[in-house]
GUVEX-80896 format. One line per field, with one value per residue (C-alpha): x, y, z. Coordinates in steps of 0.02 Angstrom, whole numbers, plus 50000, padded with zeros to 5 digits. Layout:
xx: X ... $
yy: Y ... $
zz: Z ... $
end
This chain:
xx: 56717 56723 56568 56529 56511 56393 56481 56379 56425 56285 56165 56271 56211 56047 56019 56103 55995 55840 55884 55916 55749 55644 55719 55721 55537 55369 55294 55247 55350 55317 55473 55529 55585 55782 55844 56016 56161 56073 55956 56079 56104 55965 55896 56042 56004 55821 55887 56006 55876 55762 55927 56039 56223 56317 56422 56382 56193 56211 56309 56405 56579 56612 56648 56479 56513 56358 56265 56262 56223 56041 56036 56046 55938 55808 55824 55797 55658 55588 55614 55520 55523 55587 55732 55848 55822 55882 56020 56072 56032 56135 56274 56267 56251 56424 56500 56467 56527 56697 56719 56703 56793 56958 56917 56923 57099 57146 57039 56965 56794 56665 56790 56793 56614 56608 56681 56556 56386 56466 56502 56325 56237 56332 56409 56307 56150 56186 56199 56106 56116 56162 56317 56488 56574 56488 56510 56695 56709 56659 56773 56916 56883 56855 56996 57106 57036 57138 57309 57292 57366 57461 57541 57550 57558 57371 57311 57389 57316 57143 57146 57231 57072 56963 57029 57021 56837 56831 56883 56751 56645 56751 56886 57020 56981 57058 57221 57234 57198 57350 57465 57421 57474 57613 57673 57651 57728 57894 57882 57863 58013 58080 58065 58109 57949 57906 57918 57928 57880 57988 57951 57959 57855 57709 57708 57717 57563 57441 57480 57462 57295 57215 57261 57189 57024 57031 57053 56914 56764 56809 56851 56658 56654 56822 56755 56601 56615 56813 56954 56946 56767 56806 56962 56866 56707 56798 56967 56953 56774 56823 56992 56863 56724 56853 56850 56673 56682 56643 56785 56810 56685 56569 56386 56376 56201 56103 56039 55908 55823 55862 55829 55986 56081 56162 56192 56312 56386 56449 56481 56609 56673 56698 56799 56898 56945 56977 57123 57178 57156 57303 57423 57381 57411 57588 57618 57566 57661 57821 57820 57763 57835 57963 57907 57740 57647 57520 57479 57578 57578 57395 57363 57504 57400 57229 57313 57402 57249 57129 57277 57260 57084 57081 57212 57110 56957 57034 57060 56868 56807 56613 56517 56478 56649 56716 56584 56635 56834 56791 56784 56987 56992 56860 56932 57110 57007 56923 57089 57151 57033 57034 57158 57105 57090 56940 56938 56960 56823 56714 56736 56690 56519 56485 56515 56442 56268 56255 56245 56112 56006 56023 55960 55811 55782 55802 55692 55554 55571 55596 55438 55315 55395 55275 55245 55124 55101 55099 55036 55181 55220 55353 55242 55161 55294 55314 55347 55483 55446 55292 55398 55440 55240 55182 55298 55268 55082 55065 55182 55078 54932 54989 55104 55100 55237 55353 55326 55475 55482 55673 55717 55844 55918 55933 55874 55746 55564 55618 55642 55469 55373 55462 55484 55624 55751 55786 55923 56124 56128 56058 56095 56096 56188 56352 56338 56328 56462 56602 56507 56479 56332 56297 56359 56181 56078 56153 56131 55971 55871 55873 55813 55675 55637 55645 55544 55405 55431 55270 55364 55499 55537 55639 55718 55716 55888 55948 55917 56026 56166 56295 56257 56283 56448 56505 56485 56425 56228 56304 56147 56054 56041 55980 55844 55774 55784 55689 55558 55520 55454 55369 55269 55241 55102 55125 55250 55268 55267 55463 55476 55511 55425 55325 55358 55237 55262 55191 55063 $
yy: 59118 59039 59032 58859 58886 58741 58649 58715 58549 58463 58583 58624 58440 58463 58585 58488 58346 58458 58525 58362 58305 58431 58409 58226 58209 58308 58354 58285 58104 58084 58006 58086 57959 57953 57904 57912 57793 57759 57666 57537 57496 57513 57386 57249 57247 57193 57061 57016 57019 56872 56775 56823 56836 56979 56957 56781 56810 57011 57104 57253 57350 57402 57339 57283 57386 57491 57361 57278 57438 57452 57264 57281 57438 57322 57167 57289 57395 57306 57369 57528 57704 57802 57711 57764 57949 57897 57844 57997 58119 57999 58013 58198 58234 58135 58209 58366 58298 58238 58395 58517 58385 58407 58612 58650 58570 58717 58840 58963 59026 59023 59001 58801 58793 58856 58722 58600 58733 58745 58560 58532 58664 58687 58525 58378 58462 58463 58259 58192 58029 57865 57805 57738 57895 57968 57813 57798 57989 57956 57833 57925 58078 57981 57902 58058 58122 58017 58070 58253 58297 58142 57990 57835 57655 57620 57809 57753 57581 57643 57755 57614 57520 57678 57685 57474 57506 57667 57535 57432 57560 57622 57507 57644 57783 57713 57632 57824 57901 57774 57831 57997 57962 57859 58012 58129 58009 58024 58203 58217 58127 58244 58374 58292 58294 58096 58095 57916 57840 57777 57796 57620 57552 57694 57647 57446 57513 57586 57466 57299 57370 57438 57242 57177 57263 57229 57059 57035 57120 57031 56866 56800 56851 56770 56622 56643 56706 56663 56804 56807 56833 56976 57059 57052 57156 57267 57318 57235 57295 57462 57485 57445 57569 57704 57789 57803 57936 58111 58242 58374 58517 58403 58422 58605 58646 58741 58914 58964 58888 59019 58914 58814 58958 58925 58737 58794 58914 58769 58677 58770 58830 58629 58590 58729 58740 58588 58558 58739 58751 58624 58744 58882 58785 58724 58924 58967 58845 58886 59042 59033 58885 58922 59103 59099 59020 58892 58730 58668 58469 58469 58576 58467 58315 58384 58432 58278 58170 58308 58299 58117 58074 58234 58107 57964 58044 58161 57996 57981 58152 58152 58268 58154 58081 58277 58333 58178 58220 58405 58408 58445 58560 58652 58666 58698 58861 58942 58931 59035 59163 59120 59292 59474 59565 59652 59564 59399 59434 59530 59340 59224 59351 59332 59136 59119 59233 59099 58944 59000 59080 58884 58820 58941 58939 58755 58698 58816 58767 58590 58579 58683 58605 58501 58324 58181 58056 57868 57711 57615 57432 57515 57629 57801 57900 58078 58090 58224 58220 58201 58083 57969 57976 57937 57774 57727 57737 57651 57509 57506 57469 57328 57241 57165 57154 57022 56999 57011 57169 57216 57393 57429 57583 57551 57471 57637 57530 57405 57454 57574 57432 57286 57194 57056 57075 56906 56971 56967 57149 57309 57428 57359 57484 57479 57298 57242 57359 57244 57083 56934 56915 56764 56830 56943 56805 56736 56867 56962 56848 56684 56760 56835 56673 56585 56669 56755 56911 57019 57191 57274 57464 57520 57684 57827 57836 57674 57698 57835 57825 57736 57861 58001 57930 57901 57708 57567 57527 57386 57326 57327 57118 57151 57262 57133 56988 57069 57144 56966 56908 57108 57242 57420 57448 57596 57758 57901 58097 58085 57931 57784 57640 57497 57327 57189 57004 56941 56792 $
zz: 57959 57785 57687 57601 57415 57368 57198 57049 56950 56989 56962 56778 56742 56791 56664 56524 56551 56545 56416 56309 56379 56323 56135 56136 56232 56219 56368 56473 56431 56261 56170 55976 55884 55818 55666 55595 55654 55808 55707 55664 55854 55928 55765 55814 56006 55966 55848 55976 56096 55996 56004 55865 55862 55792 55654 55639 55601 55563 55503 55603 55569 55731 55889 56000 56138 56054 56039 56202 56302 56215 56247 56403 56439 56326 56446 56597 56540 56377 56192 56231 56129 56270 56292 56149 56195 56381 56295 56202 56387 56467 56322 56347 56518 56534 56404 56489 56633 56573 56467 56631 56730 56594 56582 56760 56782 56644 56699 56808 56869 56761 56613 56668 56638 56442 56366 56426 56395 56217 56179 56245 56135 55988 55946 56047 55999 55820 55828 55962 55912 56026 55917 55955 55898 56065 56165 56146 56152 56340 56391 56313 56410 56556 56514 56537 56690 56806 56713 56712 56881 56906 56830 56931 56884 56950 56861 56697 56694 56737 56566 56491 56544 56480 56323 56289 56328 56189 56080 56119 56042 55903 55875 55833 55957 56106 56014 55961 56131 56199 56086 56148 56316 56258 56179 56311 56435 56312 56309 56531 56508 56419 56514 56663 56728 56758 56952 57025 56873 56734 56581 56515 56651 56629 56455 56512 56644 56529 56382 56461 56535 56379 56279 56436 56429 56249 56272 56402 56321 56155 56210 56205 56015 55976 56037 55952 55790 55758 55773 55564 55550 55708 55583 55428 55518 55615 55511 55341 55300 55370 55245 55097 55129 55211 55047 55006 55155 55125 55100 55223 55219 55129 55219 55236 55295 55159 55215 55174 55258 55406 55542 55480 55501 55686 55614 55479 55557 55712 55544 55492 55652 55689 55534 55523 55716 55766 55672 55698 55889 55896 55787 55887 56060 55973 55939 56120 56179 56102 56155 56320 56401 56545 56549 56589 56733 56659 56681 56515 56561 56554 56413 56310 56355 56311 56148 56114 56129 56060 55883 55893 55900 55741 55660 55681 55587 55457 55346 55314 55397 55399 55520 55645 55670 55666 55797 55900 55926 55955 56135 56163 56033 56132 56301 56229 56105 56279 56364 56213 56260 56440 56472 56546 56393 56343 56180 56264 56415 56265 56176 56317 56355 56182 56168 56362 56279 56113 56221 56347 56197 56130 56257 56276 56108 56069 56217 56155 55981 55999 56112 55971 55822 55699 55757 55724 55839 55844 55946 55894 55973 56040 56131 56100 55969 55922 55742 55715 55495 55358 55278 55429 55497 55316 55307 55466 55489 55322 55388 55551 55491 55357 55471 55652 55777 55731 55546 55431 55326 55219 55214 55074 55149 55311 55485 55541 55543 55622 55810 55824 55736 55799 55627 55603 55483 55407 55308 55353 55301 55371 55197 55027 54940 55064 55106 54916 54854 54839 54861 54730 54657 54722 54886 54864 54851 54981 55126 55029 54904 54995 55164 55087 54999 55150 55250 55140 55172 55114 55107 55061 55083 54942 54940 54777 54793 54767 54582 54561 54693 54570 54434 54554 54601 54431 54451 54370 54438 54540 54619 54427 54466 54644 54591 54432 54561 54674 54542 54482 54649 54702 54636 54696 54797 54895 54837 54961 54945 54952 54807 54923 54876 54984 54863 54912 54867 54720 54769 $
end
């Protein structure tokens, strides 16, 4: 008789999501608050949830896929603390998911479970942050899922419907993952490989149901906002800034300190393997097609979409967006190694050893790291830095829920404290670099006017970031303004200032 083998998928999952719960919560449910781009979301879906608009009443460059999800969570459950880190074990346990769901259509054993325990340790863990690189990430994997064994009109037009919502996130992540598949669809073709589909109408299939999807989600904002106000935010906006982007291999992690040793070293593994996993595959591939017994039409189409989403990133190739396309390049790098060879077996032990250490290690760590906590309005908060628990218990205790407050340098007090932004912009430095000066007073200065705003939150590096970048001190008339209606009354161990109004 056959013994039943009980799937260890679930229980894989499991563990992720314990493991992203004891970095992203102190025992026994006490939320650590997130900064970073999350920030910016998690800030518009409380604006949006007193009523606002996006793009018409704030300002956002990307699509509001983001946006909405927090919304919603924040309708269900209230604008609580816990609820972005749900967010971000959610984000990872399906990324996990999807990731082991591609690798085990590609490999073997065990094998089909290291691409996922890496991604999870290595790369999610080093930016565990609810953003739309992750979001659309998702729905582009999930997106390919239904295509890897076979192609049929209603498989191709549920990825086409995947990727439309990827670019609901990110607007150019799922118009690259199509052209993927439009390009692997020419090259089944090619190889006389297309079964009972044609060519021209999988391509009609999957592109009719990503405008579709497009079309749907963005429809309400069209109507809304206007398409040009929508093209301006989302693509014009975008070309502008594109450049202020760092270069590639810009962010390296400074070591010392030692504990940000593992973190540079997944740094550099990142950016110099994810474009180089794709060479290699092309190498493999070229010599082993038609001799050797592998499943080549899913490995080309991991590839091709894994190249792709590299492509649509290398123009402005910051860590985040690097860590956020390196999924692929993962699975495609294990199958590499995937062979009988002692080096290759001696390879996967090694790489299988790193990522359970990570997640002993970073549990334990995370859970005895310093942290301060707070009785925020947004409920009991871990602090994870001095700096953040000195600005925000200052802020608590000088401002109640709802008041207006202006950060300069970006949207993070404004969630945990529940302050209003009356402003148009969330960052002063990016959103003023190519605007008018009256433009400034327009969006900045005549919001603050309006509605009396007691504080502002002024960053040190605002002062010097032109001058850094060898640029004219563009917000010089932003800063005098603002100085002839404030005065300093509280600067912080780290230089950031606390301007009050002048009475």
């Amino acid at each position: 008789m056959r013994r039943n083998v009980s799937n260890p998928l679930p229980w894989f999952l499991l563990g992720a999501a314990a493991f992203l719960y004891l970095k992203l919560f102190l025992l026994p449910s006490t939320p650590v608050l997130i900064g970073g781009d999350q920030s910016f979301f998690v800030s518009n879906a409380t604006r949006m949830l007193r009523g606002e608009l996006i793009y018409r009443d704030f300002f956002q460059f990307t699509p509001p896929g983001t946006d909405l999800v927090y919304l919603s969570l924040f309708k269900a459950f209230g604008a609580r603390a816990w609820v972005p880190n749900l967010v971000v074990i959610l984000l990872g346990v399906g990324l996990t998911w999807v990731t082991t769901a591609i690798s085990k259509s590609v490999l073997q054993g065990p094998s089909a479970f290291l691409p996922g325990l890496l991604f999870l340790t290595l790369v999610y863990n080093g930016m565990p942050v609810g953003t739309h690189h992750w979001f659309s990430t998702l729905a582009v994997m999930a997106g390919v899922i239904p295509v890897m064994a076979h192609r049929t009109h209603f498989r191709l037009a549920a990825a086409g419907a995947l990727f439309g919502l990827a670019s609901f996130f990110t607007q150019t992540r799922g118009a690259m993952a199509l052209l993927a598949l439009l390009v692997f669809l020419a090259w089944e073709h090619s190889e006389e490989k297309q079964g009972s589909i044609s060519l021209p109408k999988g391509a009609l299939s999957l592109s009719v149901s990503y405008a579709l999807t497009i079309a749907a989600l963005s429809s309400y904002y069209v109507l809304k906002v206007g398409l040009n106000r929508l093209v301006y935010c989302q693509v014009v906006y975008v070309i502008k800034q594109l450049p202020g982007y760092a270069g590639y291999f810009e962010g390296l992690p400074a070591v010392p300190p030692w504990h940000n040793l593992l973190k540079s070293g997944v740094f550099v593994a990142v950016h110099a393997f994810l474009p180089l996993a794709y060479v290699l595959f092309l190498f493999r591939y070229r010599r082993g097609h038609g001799k050797v017994a592998e499943p080549w039409d899913r490995l080309v189409l991991v590839s091709l979409v894994g190249f792709f989403l590299f492509l649509e990133v290398a123009p402005g190739p910051s860590c985040l967006r690097l860590y956020g396309v390196f999924a692929p390049a993962l699975i495609i790098l294990i199958w590499l190694k995937s062979g009988p060879s002692k080096l290759s077996q001696a390879c996967r032990g090694w790489l299988w050893a790193t990522g359970l250490a990570v997640v002993v290690a970073g549990s334990w760590s995370a859970q005895r790291r310093w942290r301060a906590y707070l009785d925020l309005p947004s409920g009991r908060t871990a602090i994870p830095t001095p700096a953040a628990y000195e600005r925000l218990h200052w802020l608590l205790y000088h401002t109640r829920p709802s008041d207006y407050a202006f950060e300069a340098d970006g949207p993070d007090i404004y969630f945990p404290l529940d302050l209003r932004n009356p402003t148009y912009v969330y960052d002063l430095y990016r959103m003023t670099l190519d605007s008018a000066p009256s433009k400034e007073a327009q969006v900045v200065l005549e919001p603050l006017e309006r509605h009396h705003v007691r504080y502002i939150l002024w960053t040190a590096s605002l002062d010097t970031q032109d001058l850094l970048n060898g640029q004219s001190d563009h917000l010089a008339p932003m800063r005098a303004s603002l100085s002839a209606h404030y005065h300093v009354v509280k600067t912080f161990a780290d230089g950031d200032q606390v301007w009050e109004r002048k009475e």
